[in-house]
N, C-alpha and C positions, 0 to 999 in steps of 0.2 A: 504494500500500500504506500501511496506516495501523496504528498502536498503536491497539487499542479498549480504552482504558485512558480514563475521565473526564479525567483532570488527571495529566499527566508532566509532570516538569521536566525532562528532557533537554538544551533547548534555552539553559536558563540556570544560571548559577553556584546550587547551594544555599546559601543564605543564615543564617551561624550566626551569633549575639548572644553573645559571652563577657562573661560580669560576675564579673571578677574583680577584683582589686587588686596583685596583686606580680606587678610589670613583668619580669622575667626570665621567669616562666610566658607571659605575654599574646606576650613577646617571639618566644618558640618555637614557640606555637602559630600564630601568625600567620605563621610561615615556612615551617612541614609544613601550615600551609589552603588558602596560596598554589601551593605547590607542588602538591597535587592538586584545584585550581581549584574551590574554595572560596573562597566571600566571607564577609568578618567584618568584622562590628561592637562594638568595644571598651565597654566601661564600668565604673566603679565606685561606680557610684551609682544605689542600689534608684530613685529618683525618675525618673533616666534612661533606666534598663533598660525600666522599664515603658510609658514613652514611647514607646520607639524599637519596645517590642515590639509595640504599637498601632499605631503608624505603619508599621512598616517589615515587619510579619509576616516573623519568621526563622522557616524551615522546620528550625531546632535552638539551643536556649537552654542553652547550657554556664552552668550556674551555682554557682557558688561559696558555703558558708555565710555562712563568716565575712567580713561587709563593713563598712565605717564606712555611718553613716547607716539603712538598712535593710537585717535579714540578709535571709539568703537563704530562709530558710522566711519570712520577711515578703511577700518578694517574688512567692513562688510561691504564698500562700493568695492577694494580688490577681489573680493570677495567672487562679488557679482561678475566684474569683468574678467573673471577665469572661472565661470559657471562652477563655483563652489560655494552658494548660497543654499542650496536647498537644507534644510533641518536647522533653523536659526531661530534661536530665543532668545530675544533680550529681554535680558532682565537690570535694574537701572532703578537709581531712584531718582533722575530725571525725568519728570512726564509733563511734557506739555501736547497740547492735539497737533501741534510741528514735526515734535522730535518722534511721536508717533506713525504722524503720515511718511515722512522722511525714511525710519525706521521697513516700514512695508515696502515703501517706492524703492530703497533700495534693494528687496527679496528676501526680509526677515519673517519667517510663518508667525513668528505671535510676539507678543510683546507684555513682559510681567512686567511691574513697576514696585522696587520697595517699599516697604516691608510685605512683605505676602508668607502665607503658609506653605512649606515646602510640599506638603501630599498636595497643594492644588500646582504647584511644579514639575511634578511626577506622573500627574495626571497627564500634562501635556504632553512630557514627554514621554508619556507611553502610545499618545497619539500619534506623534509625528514615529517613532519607530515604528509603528503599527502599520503606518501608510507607505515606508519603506518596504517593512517585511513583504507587503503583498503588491511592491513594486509600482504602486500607483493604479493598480489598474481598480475598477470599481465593484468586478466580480471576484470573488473569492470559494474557492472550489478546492475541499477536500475531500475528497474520495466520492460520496455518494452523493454529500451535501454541499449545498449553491447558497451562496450570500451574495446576493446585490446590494452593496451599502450606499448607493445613491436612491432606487426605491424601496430601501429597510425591507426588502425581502427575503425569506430564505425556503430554498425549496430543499427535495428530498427523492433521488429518483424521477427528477422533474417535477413532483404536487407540490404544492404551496403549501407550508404551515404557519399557523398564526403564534406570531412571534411577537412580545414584546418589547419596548426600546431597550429596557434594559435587560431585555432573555439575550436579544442580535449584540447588543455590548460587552455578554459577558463570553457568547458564545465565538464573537470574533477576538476578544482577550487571550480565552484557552486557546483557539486554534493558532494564534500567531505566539505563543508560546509551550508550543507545542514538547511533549517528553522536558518538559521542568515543569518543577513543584511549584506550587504558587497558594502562598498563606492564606488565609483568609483575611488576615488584615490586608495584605495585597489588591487582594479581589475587591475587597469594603473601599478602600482607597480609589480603587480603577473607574468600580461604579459611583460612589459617591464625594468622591474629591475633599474636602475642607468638611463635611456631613461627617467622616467616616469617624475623628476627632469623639463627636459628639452622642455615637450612638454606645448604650450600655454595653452590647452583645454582638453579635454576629448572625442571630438566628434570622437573619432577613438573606445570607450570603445560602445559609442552607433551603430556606425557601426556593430561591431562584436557581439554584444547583438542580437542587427536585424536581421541580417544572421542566425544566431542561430536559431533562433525563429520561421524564416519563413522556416531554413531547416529540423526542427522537427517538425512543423505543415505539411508541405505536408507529412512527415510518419504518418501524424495521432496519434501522442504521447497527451499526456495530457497535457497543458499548465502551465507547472511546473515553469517557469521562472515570476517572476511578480518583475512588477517596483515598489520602494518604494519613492512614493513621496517627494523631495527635498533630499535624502537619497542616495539609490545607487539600488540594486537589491539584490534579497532572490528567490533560490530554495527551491518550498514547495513541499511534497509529497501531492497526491490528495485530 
């Protein structure tokens, strides 16, 4: 059984390039990257950044404005004109609706602005991985099952099953993480961003696991969804 996806990373760490400068930030991020097995590469210098990001192509470029040497809109028009913008966050505690529009015009996907909660950080950046993993394209097709995520469908042997936003979010989660383990606070995170903080329990992750499960068993799908004991849950192929 195979992902008929061009280019998944599954198999390996996705790879984020932070150029920032105050070491307490680099500090903490680098400890919630590790923890949900992410690799990073550090820097704070435009000269370096652009190096590494030639070299080393990060599959996400957390970038900061304000740097000594070259900012960050310096770094992202180079960026641009050697089509190595795509996967670009700034993150900044300059926000004016300028340094915003500027920010996109030069081919940054989003833009955080300090202070913010890092799970709603992680959120995105499991989006823009998410959109790499399946290549861009808008169908995603694992073995029996079809996800359209432009009209939030997902079929089964061809029939249409009724899917909810967050059944097709969690359901394109596992699949583009396919054979790794993924917590439950993971999962609480993915689907509820800066919410997941807030919630006493988890019993809402088992909820929508269950739904899942029993809405792909009566298509008669292979029971690719398996619980990991005290853990969280892993989509295996068959």
């Amino acid at each position: 059984m195979s992902l008929l996806i061009n280019s998944i990373m599954a198999e390996k760490k996705p790879l984020i390039l932070l150029v920032e400068d105050e070491q307490m930030i680099i500090d903490l991020y680098r400890l919630r990257f590790d923890e949900e097995n992410y690799e990073v590469l550090v820097t704070d210098k435009g000269s370096e950044a652009l190096a590494l990001a030639d070299k080393k192509k990060p599959d996400i470029i957390l970038l900061d404005i304000i740097l000594p040497e070259i900012d960050g809109f310096g770094i992202l028009r180079e960026l641009k004109r050697l089509n190595k913008s795509d996967g670009v966050i700034i993150i900044s505690a300059k926000e004016t609706l300028e340094t915003k529009i500027e920010g996109f015009t030069l081919g940054a996907d989003d833009y955080l602005t300090k202070p913010f909660h890092l799970s709603e950080l992680l959120v995105r950046i499991q989006a823009l991985v998410r959109r790499k993993q399946f290549n861009g394209s808008n169908i995603v097709k694992f073995n029996e099952i079809e996800i359209d995520t432009i009209n939030k469908t997902v079929k089964v042997k061809g029939t249409k099953i009724d899917f909810t936003k967050t059944e097709m979010d969690l359901l394109l989660f596992l699949i583009g993480n396919k054979n790794k383990v993924l917590s439950k606070g993971a999962i609480a995170e993915h689907l509820s961003g800066d919410m997941a903080d807030m919630l006493d329990n988890h019993d809402f992750i088992y909820a929508h696991i269950k739904n899942l499960k029993k809405k792909l068993k009566e298509m008669g799908t292979f029971d690719y969804l398996k619980s990991v004991y005290g853990t969280g849950y892993k989509w295996e192929d068959e």
